[in-house]
Each structure stands twice: as C-alpha cells, then as structure tokens.
N, C-alpha and C positions, 0 to 999 in steps of 0.2 A: 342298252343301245338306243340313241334316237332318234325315232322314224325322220325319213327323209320328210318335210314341211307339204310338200303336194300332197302324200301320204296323210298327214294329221290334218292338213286343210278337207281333203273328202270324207275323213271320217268326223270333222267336226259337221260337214253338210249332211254326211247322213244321218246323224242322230238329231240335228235339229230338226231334220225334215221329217224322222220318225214324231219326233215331241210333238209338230204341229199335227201330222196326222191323227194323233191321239188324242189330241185338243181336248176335245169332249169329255175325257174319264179323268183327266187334271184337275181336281178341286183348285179353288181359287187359295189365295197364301192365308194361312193363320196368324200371320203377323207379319207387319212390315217395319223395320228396324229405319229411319227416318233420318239419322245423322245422330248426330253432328261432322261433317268432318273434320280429319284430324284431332277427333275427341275422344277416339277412345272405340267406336262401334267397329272396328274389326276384329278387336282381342275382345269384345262383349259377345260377337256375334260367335265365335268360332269356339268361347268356351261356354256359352250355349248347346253347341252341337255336341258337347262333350255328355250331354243330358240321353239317356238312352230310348227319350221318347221326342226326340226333336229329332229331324233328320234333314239330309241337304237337298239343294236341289238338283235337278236333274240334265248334263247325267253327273254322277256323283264320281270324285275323283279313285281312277282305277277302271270305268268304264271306257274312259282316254286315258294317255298317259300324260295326267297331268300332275301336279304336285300335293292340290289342295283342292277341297270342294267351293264352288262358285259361292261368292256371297251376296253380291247385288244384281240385279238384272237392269235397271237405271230404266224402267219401262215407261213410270209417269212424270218422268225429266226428259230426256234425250232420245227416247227409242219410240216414242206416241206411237206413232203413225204408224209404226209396224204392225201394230191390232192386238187382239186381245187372245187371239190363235198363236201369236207367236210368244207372246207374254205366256201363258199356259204350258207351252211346249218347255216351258226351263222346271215346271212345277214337277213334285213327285206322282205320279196313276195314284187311284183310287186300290190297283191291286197292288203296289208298291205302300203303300202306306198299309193294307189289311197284312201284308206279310212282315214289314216294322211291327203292325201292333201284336201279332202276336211273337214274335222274339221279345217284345220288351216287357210284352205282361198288360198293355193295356193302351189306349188310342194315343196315337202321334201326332205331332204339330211340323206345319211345315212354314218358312217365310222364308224373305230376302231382306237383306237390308243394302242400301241405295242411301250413300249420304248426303247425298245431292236434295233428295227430295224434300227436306226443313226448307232449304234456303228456294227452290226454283217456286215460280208464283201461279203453276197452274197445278202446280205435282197432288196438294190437299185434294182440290176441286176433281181433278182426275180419279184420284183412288177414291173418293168415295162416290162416283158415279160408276166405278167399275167393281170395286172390292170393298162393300160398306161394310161387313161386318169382320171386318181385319182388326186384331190388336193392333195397334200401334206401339212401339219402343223407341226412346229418345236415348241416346247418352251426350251428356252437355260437361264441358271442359270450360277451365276459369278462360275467359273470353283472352285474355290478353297474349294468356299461353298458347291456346288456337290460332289467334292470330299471326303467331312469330312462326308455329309449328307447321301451317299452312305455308308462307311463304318459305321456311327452308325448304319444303316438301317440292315448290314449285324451281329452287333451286338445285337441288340435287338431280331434279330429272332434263334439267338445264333449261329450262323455258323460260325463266327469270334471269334479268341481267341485271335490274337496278339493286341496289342497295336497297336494305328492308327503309330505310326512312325515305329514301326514292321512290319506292313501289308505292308505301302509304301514300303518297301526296299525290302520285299518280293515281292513284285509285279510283278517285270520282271522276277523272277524264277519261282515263279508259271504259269507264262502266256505264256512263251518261247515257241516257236511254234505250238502255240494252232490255231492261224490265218492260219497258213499255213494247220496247218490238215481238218479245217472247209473246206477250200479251196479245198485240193484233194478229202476228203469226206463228200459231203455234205449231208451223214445220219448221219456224226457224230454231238455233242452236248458238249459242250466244259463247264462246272460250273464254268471254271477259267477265260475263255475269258468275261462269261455275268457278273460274281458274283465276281470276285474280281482285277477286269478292274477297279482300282478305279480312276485312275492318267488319263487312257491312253482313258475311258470313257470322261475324261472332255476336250478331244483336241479335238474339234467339227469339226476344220477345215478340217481334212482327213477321218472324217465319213460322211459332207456334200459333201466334192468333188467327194465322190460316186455317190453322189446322183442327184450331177447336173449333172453328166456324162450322165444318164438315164434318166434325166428329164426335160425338158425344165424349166430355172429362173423363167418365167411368171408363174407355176405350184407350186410356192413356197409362204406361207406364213411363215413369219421367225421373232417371237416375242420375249421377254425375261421376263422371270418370275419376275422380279422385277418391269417392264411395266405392266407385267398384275396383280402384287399385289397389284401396286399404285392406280389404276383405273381396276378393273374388267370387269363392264359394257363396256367406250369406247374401250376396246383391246378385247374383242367379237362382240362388233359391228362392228371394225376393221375386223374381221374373217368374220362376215356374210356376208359382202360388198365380201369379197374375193369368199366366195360360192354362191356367188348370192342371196342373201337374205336378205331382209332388214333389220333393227335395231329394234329390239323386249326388252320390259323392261325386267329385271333377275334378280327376286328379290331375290336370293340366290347364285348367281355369285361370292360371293366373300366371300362363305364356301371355307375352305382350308381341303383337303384333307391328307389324310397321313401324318397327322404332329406329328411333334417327338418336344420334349424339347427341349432349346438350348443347346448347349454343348461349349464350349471354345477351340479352337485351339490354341498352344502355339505358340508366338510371331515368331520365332527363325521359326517353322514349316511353317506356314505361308507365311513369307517372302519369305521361301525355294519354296512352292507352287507357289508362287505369281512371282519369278523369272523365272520359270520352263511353266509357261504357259504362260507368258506375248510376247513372237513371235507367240505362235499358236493364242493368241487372234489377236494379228496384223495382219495375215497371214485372219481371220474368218474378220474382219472389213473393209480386202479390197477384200474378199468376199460380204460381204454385204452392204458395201458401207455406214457404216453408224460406229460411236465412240459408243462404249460400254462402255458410262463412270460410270455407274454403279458399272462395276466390281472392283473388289483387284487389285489395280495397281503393275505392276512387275518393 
C-alpha cells in the first residue's frame, strides 16, 4: 500500500534531518562516479552495488519505501550551497559501514555517482577542495550515440519539442553563455547548460581536462559503456581492483538500467555527428592513451 505523499514527504524530512545531524560520523564518499550521461553510469553504478563490499547511500532503499537505492546526490553541480553537512547527511555513519564490513568480511566503500559533474565547470574544482582523496569513475559512451540517447531521454520526459536536427542547431543559442554565468554565479543553475548540452555533453575531452587539473591520473578509473556491456562482470572487477577490493561474483551486473528503445539516426545526421566529434575523440585518446575503436568513426 502507498503511504499518503504528506506521509512520505515527513519521513523523507526526518531522515535527512537525522543524516545532517550526524554530519560529523559520515565519512566523506570513496568514489564519485562522474558521468557520462546517458552513457551508461547507472547500470555501472548499481551493478557495482551488487559488490558485497560496496554499499549505498543513506538511507538505503527499505528505510523508505522506495524502489531503489539513491545513486547521485548532484552536490558539486546543482545542490553547492546547501553545504557540506547536508552533502554528508546522504553518506553511509562510520557505525553503518563497521557493521557492512563485518557481514562482508572486510572494509567497504561508499560513493555517488552524479552525471552531471563531467560536464558542469565548477563540479572538478568543488570536489577536490571538498573530497580530494575520492576515486573517481568515468563511463564514456561513443559520443554520437550519447548524443541521440540524450535527446530521446529529454523527449520521452516531454521537455523537448524540436526535432533532433532542430534541437542540434538550436544548441548553441540556447546554451550561449550559460557557462560563463555558472561561472560568475555559482548559485545559479543553468536547464540549458545540464538539459540540452546535447552535442557539447559528448566532447568528453574538455569536461576531463577539468578534472585532471584537480586530480591526480592515478585517481582515475576511465571505462566505456560498450566495455562494460560486453562483459559486465570483468569491467567491475576491473573497478574493484581500482577501489581496493577484490573480484566478487554479480549476478545481476549486467541489468541495464534506463533503457529506452532504439531509435534510428539519419545517415546524412550521423556522419555530420561523426565529423564534428572525431578531433575531440583524438584529443580524449591521447588523453587516455588508449584507441576507442568502438566508437562512429569521423
């Protein structure tokens, strides 16, 4: 049965108001899952959690009735200003983690992942003046797919009206110095820069070089959603090695998350995408040192 909404709205206020109380005994996150959106880091992040030394945060679904454990808290994009007491309040206690690590046999890791924070241009500069010694996780999707999978995404929830080759062309007037005002004020909150960034979302190259500015490479785990849809299991075993935790079986690692239908990109569109990103992917490869032959070739 489903509580009446006044009902689930007080008990959603009292346990955030317990989380902030407890501020203090909330270790900072072990890793922050960093985007891509629509690339893939919700089916990465939640078959992570399938790890019996990974756990979620707080509160953890069944403490409300809700469906699923929370996965981003969006704190160094969109929620700054609410402080670092209320960022804490969603983490798991220190006595919440000692009671994990002994059911599992041995110390747990806790993160969010926020896939907002690749793309927002203060989010690097934030988390490591707040949470320097966080892993970091990326999962990066062939930009072109992103791109198309983004604006369905913003279709289906009905906030898009133009046509995908409408939206693109629209893109840079809508977005025109949305970055720079994030920048002078960062109370503001930009619907253009996060929501219909479709093109400028998928140039991963200059939302990472944020982020290695503020982060040491070693700090980096940097996979691609077609890696981790080929093989599920090895591309989180891959991550637990990174967190320090060994290779645990997941027998549901390789549920997909947030899927949508396929949809067809037109030929002519495509190629135009595929042109358009094919330096930034060059620019991302000798970033990471590694061919992304995966993706739409430009």
């Amino acid at each position: 049965m489903k509580l009446p909404e006044p009902v689930m709205n007080a008990g959603r206020t009292a346990i955030r108001g317990w989380g902030m109380a407890t501020a203090a005994f909330r270790p900072d996150p072990d890793f922050l899952l960093i985007g891509a959106k629509r690339g893939g880091s919700t089916s990465f992040y939640f078959a992570l959690l399938e790890h019996p030394r990974v756990i979620p945060l707080f509160p953890a679904a069944g403490l409300l009735p809700k469906a699923n454990h929370t996965k981003g808290v969006h704190y160094f994009d969109s929620n700054y200003a609410r402080g670092m007491r209320w960022y804490r309040s969603h983490l798991p206690s220190r006595a919440n983690r000692a009671r994990a690590a002994r059911r599992a046999g041995g110390p747990v890791v806790a993160g969010e992942g926020s896939p907002y924070y690749l793309h927002h241009p203060l989010a690097a500069q934030r988390a490591a003046g707040n949470v320097p010694t966080a892993r970091v996780l990326l999962v990066l999707r062939d930009p072109v797919e992103r791109t198309f999978s983004h604006y369905r995404e913003r279709v289906r929830a009905g906030a898009e009206t133009l046509t995908f080759e409408e939206a693109l062309a629209a893109e840079e007037s809508r977005t025109a110095g949305e970055e720079e005002r994030i920048i002078a004020d960062p109370a503001y909150l930009s619907y253009a820069h996060e929501q219909q960034s479709y093109v400028a979302q998928s140039e991963y190259a200059r939302g990472l070089e944020r982020w290695f500015a503020h982060f040491p490479r070693d700090r980096f785990h940097i996979l691609t959603s077609e890696d981790f849809y080929r093989d599920p299991q090895a591309a989180c075993d891959r991550a637990a090695e990174f967190l320090g935790l060994p290779p645990a079986p997941l027998p549901a690692a390789g549920k997909v998350w947030n899927a949508a239908a396929p949809g067809d990109i037109p030929d002519d569109v495509r190629k135009r995408l595929a042109a358009h990103f094919a330096p930034h992917n060059r620019r991302l490869e000798e970033m990471l040192g590694r061919r992304l032959s995966d993706w739409t070739a430009g």
